[in-house]
N, C-alpha and C positions, 0 to 999 in steps of 0.2 A: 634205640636210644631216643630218639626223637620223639616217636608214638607214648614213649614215659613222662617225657617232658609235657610235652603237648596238652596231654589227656589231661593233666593235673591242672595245667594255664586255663585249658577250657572251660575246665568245672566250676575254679574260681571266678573266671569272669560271668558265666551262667548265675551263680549263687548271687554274684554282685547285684548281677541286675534285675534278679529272683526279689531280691529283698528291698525293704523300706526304705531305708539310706540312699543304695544303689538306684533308685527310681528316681530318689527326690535329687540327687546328684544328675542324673540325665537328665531330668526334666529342668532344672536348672541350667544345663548349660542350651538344653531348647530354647528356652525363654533367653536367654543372652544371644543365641544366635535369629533368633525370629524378630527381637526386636533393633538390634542392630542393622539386621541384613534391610528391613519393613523401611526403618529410619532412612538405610542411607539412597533405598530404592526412589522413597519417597523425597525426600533430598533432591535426588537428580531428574527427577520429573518436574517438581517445584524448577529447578535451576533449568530445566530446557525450555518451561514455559516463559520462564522471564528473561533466556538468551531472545526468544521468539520476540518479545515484545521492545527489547533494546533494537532487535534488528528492523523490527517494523519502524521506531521511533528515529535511528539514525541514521538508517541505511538503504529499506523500502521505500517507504516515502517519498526522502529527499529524491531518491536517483528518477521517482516515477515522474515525479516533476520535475528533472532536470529535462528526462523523456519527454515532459510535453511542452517544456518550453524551446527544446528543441524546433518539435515539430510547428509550435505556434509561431517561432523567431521566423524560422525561414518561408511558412504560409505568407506571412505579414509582409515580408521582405518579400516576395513574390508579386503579392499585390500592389506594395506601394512602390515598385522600379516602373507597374505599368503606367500607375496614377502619376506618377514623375515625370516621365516620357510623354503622356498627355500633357504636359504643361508646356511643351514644344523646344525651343532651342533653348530658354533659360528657364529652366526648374526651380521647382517650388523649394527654398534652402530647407525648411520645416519638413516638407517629404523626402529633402538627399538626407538630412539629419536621421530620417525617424528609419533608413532603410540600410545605413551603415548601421547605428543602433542594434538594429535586426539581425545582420550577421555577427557583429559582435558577441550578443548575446546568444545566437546561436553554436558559436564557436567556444564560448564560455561552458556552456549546461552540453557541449558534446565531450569538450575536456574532462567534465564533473564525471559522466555518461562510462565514460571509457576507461576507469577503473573497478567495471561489472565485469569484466569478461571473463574475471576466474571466477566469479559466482552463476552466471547464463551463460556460458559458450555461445549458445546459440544467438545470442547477438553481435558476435563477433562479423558475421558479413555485413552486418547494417552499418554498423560502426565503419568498419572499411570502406561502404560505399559513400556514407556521408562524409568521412575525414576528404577520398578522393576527388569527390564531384562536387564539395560546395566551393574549390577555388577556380575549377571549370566555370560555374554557374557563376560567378562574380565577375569573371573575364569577361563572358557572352554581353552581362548585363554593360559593362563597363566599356564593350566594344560598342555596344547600340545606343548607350550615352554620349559618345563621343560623335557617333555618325548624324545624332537627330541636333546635335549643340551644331553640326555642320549645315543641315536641313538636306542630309541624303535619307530616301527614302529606305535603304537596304536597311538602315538603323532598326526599323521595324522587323523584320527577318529576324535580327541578331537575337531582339527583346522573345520573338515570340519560340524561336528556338530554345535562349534559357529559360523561356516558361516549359517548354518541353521537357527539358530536361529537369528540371523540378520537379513535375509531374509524374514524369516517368521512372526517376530513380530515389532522389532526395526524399521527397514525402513520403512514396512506400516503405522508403528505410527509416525513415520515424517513422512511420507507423507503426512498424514492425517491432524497432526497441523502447519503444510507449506499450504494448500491447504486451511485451516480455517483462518490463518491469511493473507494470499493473498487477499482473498473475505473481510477481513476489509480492505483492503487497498482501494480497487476496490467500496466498501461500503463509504467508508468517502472522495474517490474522485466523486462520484454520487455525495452526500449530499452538496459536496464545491462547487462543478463545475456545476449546474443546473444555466439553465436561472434565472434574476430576476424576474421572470412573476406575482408572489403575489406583488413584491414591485412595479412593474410598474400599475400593478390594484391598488393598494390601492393610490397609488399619482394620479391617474385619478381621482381616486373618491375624493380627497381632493379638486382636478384642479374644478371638477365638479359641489361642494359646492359651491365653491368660484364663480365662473363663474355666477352660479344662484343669489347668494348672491348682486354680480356686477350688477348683471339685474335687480332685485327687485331695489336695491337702486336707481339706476338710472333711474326709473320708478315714484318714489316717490318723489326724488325728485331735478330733470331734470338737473344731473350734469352727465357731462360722466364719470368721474373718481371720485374715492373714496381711497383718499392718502393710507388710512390704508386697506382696501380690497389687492387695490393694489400691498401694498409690502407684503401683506400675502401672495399673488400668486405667486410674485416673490423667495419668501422664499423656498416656499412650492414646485416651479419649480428645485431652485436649489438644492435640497435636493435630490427630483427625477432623476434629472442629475447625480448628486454627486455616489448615490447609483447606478443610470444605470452603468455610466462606469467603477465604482470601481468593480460592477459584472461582466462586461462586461469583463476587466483584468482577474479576478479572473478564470471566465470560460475560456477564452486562456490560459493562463498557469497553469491550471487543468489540458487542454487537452494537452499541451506540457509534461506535468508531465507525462501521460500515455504513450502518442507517443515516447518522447525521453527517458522515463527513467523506469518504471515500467513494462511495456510491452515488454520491450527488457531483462530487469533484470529477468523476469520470465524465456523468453526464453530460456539464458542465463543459470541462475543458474540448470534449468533441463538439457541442456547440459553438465552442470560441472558435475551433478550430475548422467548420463547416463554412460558418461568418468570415474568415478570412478567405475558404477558398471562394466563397461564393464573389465578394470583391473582388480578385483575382482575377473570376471570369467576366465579370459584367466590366472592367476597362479594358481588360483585353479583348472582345466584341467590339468596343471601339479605337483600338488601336490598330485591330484589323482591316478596320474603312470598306465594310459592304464582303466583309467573307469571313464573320467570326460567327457564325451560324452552329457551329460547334462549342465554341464557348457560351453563348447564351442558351443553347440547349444544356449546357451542363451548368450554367448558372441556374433554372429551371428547376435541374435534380437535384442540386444541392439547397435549393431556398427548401424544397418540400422537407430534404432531411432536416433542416434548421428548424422548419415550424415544428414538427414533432418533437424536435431533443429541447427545445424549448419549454413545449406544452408536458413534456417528460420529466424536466428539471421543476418545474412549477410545483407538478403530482406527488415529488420525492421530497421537495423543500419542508424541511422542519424546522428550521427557525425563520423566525418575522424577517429579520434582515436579508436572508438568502431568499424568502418568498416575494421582498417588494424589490428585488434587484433583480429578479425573473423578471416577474410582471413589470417594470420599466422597460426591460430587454426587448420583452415581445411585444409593446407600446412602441417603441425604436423599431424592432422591426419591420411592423407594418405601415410604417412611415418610410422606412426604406424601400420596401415593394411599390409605396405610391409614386415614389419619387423615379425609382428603376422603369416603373410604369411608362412616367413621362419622359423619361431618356430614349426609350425605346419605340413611340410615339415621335419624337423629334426626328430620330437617326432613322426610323428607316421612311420618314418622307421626305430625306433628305435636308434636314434643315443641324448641319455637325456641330454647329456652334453650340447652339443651344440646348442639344444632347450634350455636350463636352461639358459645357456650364452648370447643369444638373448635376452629369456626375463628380467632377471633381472642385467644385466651385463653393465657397464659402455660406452660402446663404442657407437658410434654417431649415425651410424645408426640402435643399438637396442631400443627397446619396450619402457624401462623404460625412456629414454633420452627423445624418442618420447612423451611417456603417460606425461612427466612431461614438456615438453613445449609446450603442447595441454592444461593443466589446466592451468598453467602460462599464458598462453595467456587469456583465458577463467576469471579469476581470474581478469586482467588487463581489458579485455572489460566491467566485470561486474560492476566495481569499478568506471567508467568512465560515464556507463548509472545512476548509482546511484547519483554522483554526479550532471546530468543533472538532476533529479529529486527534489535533496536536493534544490538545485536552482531555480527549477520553482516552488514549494512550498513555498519559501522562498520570491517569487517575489509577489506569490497570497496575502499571508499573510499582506507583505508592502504595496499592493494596500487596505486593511479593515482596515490599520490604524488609528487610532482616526475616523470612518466613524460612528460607533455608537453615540459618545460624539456627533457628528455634528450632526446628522438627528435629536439628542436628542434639542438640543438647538435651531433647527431653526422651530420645531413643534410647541418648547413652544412661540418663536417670531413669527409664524405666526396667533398662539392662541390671544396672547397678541394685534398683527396686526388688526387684527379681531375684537376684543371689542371696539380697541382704533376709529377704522373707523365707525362702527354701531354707537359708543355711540356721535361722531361728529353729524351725524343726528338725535341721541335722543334727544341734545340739543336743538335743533328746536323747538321743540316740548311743551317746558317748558315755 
């Protein structure tokens, strides 16, 4: 009973699809499903490149720079509790100011910081260790301010202890969650800024459909044009257009984002933040009174890495403002080296006054004048390539404008295109 049944269902669907009708009826619902399926393909590519670039604009970015003001708050903070404590039993109120500041702000951009950690796990140990160790390190500092306001010499121990431990745990773990949020930046301008290569294949293959579709029909039945294929193609062209060059934008000013602004802001911010440890070292050498031999060897290897990320920041600078706030930078610099020069000339012939005077002493051509219009500069180029960034992010974004709502609607008009021209020739047929 079955094999009676069957045999007869078969033949007729066979004949169906044997014949004219039955061809232009499946080839119709081809074309409804290729350009549907193309549209909504293409849709959600458009809409993952323009999550990628909302995430670089609100989310990468800010956190990378919460990342390094992190690690620049508490460098800074580092250096200025030494430059403090060189001022002896009553401190400079302008350095107790500028180094509570410092942890503030670092306590601030670690708060911002520390709702990453469902997006990077992996910075979840950093984060632990700086939430842990930066009330440790303010006690240290706080215990060695009180001992040097006394004139006990252990005050000095206290200080170079929380430089230790700054050293040793704090700043690796900035480093660590600056270095993890960097690579999402770097992450969600890949994901923005790739070719359109998937949207451009898949509008081939819609072009493809349709093309074949155009052939058949006009095979069958000997018209060259078929009104509604037609404007399916044309739809379905300018959709493809639409998405090329709105990607086509997207990927230039990706790549302007990296060139003029994220690339040089890296640079940049490790030079602010080499500039602070190098300060750091060079009062600590003298707070140690004839045994900071270690820190001005490491004051040494960090000037070397400063001349370089300086002369590296210059090379990458693409706009006039970020190029003469370099070049001021490293003008300030070498003003600082003359001046370090002559600290280290004083102190080690024994003459501490006069080394202490240089380094943390108001006059033009000392250390601190120098050290503090090398970061101002620094501060001012960074601030500049940022904003070249915030901009060409801004521009990518305006170019994906309503691009999804459109590819969305001219998919469903090329679908609609497509039935309306097939079922003109199924009419025939009746």
């Amino acid at each position: 009973m079955t094999a009676v049944v069957t045999a007869p269902t078969s033949r007729r669907v066979t004949g169906l699809v044997k014949s004219t009708p039955g061809r232009l009826s499946l080839i119709a619902l081809l074309l409804v499903a290729v350009t549907v399926v193309v549209g909504a393909l293409t849709a959600w590519s458009v809409q993952t490149r323009s999550a990628a670039l909302e995430e670089l604009a609100n989310r990468s970015e800010p956190l990378s720079f919460a990342a390094q003001e992190v690690y620049r708050s508490m460098a800074d903070a580092d250096a200025t509790a030494a430059s403090a404590f060189l001022s002896g039993g009553v401190e400079s109120p302008a350095l107790r100011s500028r180094y509570e500041a410092d942890i503030a702000k670092a306590a601030a951009a670690l708060s911002t910081a520390t709702g990453e950690t469902s997006r990077s796990p992996e910075v979840g140990t950093a984060l632990s260790t700086l939430a842990g160790q930066l009330p440790v390190y303010t006690g240290l500092v706080e215990t060695a301010r009180t001992h040097n306001r006394q004139g006990n010499p252990v005050g000095a121990a206290y200080l170079r202890e929380a430089s230790s431990l700054m050293r040793a745990q704090l700043l690796p773990a900035a480093q660590g969650l600056y270095r993890a949020e960097t690579a999402n930046v770097v992450r969600d301008q890949d994901s923005a800024g790739g070719g359109p290569w998937s949207e451009l294949l898949l509008g081939l293959v819609a072009l493809a459909s349709l093309g074949f579709a155009q052939w058949y029909v006009t095979r069958r039945s000997n018209r060259v044009f078929n009104v509604g294929l037609v404007v399916a193609t044309g739809l379905v062209l300018v959709s493809l257009l639409w998405v090329s060059i709105a990607s086509a934008v997207v990927a230039t000013t990706v790549s302007d984002s990296r060139e003029n602004g994220s690339a040089q802001v890296d640079v940049l911010a490790r030079a602010r933040i080499a500039t602070l440890t190098a300060r750091g070292d060079e009062t600590l050498t003298l707070v140690a009174r004839g045994s900071g031999a270690a820190y001005e060897k490491r004051y040494g290897e960090v000037s070397g890495e400063l001349g370089e990320l300086l002369a590296r920041g210059r090379s990458l600078a693409t706009a006039p403002a970020v190029r003469d706030a370099v070049t001021s930078a490293e003008k300030n610099f070498q003003a600082w080296q003359e001046a370090h020069r002559r600290i280290r000339e004083a102190d080690d012939s024994g003459d501490y006054t006069t080394a202490l005077g240089a380094a943390i002493g108001p006059d033009q051509g000392g250390a601190a004048v120098a050290f503090d219009n090398l970061d101002r500069d620094l501060v001012t180029a960074i601030t500049q390539a940022r904003t070249a960034f915030t901009g060409s992010v801004a521009t990518a974004r305006g170019a994906l404008t309503g691009t999804v709502a459109v590819v969305a609607l001219l998919a469903l008009g090329a679908a609609a295109a497509s039935v309306m021209g097939v079922w003109q020739r199924l009419k025939e047929y009746r």
